[in-house]
C-alpha positions, 0 to 999 in steps of 0.5 A: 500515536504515543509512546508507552515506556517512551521507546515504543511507539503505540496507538490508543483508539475506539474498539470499532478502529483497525490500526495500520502502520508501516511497522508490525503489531506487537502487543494488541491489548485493551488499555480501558472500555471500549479503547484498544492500544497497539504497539509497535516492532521497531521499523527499517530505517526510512525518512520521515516522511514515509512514517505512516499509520491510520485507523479504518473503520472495522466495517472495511474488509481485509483481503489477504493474499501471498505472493513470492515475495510478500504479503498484500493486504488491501482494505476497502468499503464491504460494499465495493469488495467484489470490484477490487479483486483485479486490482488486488492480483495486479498488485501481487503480480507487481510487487514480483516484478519490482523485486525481480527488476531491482534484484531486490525484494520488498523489505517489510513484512506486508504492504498494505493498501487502503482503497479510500471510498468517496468524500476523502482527499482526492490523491494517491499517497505512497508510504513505505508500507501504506499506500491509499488511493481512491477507490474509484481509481482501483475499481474493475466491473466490466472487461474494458481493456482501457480499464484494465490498463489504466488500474495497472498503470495506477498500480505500477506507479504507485507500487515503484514509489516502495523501492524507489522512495524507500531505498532511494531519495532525492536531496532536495524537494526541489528536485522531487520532478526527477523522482517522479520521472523515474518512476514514469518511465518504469510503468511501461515495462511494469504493464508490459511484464503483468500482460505478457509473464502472466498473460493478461487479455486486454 
């Protein structure tokens, strides 16, 4: 990442690249052949260690939906598409009832969640923003019930960690258990909302 004019934050990458970041695209433009750069909008405050971007493979396939309160957009292998679409309704499903939970709606403009295939870090990480998780742990191809419960749970988790993490930290990483049970406890009403408002069959 660079800045450009020294205000605003950009990245310079190979034309096969998608640029993603926890801020909007402003200006896409080709710097010289075969690179592409992206600058950035200016994003809400947040601590820094929420900033987040990432480049993924144009081979990966965006899919793209609305809900009340925002936009969600996840990214997977072309090859594992069709397996992500449960988990794509959950998130939109989610994303609704945190907002109306914390009589708060989600602040920026989309929320982007990248499904990482196989042979990369083994764990979910939750920027204000940008959420990427294994694929595995996402992927739906049959109707066992267990295996709808344990994506929405996954889900739930991960998505409390946008309001939870964003609007609220804690002052010492000493005290990081404490967030984390905050956030355990808020998955049961999670899964209870997504399989009664919109009654999923489990």
């Amino acid at each position: 990442m660079r800045s450009t004019n020294g205000q605003i934050p950009g990245i310079l990458f190979a034309l096969r690249y998608v640029s993603l970041a926890n801020r909007m695209t402003e200006v896409n433009k080709t710097d010289i052949a075969n690179y592409v750069e992206d600058e950035f909008t200016e994003s809400p405050l947040m601590t820094t260690n929420n900033v987040a971007f990432a480049l993924i493979d144009s081979k990966y396939f965006k899919l793209l939906d609305l809900s009340v309160h925002g936009t969600i957009q996840l990214y997977a292998a072309e090859t594992r598409v069709n397996n992500m679409y449960f988990a794509h309704t959950a998130f939109i499903q989610i994303m609704d009832f945190y907002s109306d939970y914390f009589n708060s709606q989600y602040a920026l403009p989309n929320l982007k969640i990248i499904a990482l295939p196989p042979g990369f870090v083994d764990e979910d990480k939750e920027k204000y923003g940008i959420i990427t998780l294994p694929d595995s742990s996402i992927m739906f191809s049959n109707e066992s019930s267990q295996d709808k419960i344990n994506i929405i749970k996954i889900i739930c988790h991960a998505m409390s960690h946008q309001w939870l993490s964003s609007y609220v930290t804690v002052s010492s990483g000493n005290i990081i258990w404490l967030h984390e049970a905050f956030v355990t406890v808020l998955e049961k009403p999670c899964l209870e909302y997504v399989f009664i408002k919109y009654k999923q069959k489990i």
